[in-house]
C-alpha positions in Angstrom: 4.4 -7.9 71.5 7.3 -10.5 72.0 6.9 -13.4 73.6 9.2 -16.0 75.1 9.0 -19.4 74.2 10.2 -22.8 75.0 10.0 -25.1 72.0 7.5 -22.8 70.5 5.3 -22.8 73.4 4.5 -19.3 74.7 5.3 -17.9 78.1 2.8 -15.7 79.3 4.0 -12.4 80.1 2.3 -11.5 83.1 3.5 -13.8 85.1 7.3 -14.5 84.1 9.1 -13.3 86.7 7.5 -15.7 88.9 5.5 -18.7 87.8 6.0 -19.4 84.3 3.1 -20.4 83.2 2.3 -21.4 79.5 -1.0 -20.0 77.6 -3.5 -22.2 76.4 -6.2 -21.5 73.8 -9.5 -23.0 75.1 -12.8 -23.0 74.0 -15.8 -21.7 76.0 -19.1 -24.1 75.1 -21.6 -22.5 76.7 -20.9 -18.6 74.4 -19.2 -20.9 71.5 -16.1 -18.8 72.2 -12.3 -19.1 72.1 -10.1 -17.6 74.4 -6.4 -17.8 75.8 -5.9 -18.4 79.5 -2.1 -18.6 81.4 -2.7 -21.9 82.9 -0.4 -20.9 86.2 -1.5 -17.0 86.7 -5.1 -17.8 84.8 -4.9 -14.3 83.2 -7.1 -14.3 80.3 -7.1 -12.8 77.2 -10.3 -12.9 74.9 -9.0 -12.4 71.7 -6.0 -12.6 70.1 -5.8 -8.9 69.5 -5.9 -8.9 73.2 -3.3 -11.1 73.6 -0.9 -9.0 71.0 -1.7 -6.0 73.3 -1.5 -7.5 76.8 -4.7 -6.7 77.5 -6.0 -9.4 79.8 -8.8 -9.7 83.0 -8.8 -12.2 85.6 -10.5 -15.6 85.3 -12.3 -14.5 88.4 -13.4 -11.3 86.4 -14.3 -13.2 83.6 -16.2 -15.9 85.2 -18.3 -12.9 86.4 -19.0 -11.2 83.5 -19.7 -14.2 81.6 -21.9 -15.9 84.7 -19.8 -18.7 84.8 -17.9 -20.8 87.3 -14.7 -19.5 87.8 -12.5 -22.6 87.3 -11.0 -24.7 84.2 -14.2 -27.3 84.0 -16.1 -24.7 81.5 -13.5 -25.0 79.2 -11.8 -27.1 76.5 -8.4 -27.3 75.7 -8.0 -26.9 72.4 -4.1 -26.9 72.5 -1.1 -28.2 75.1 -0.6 -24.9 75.0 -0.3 -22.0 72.9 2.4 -22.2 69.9 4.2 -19.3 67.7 5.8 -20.1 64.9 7.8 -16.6 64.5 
């Protein structure tokens, strides 16, 4: 999948026409998980395989299968956003 970038940061896909946001790699505690999350549209994308593929759920369907609250205080950010380097 090709990606647009600003400085190396990645666009998300999904919502481009409209918002812009940027995805973020983030780190779940409480299932010692990574993930990537569009920090405008907050589609999220478990894996990076996922990611490559565009396969992505809602945070609000994530939050649910996961039993979590569906907002950005159970995550960490692990980066100012998500970079490519190709």
């Amino acid at each position: 999948m090709t990606f647009k970038k600003f400085e190396n940061k990645v666009y998300c896909n999904e919502c481009l026409d409209e918002a812009c946001g940027f995805i973020y790699k983030v780190f779940l505690k409480r299932y010692n998980m990574y993930l990537f999350i569009c920090d405008e549209c907050e589609s999220v994308w478990e894996t990076l395989d996922d990611l490559m593929n565009n396969e992505w759920i809602s945070l609000n369907t994530f939050a649910s299968k996961y039993n979590i609250n569906p907002n950005w205080n159970e995550f960490s950010r692990i980066t100012n956003g998500w970079y490519s380097e190709d």
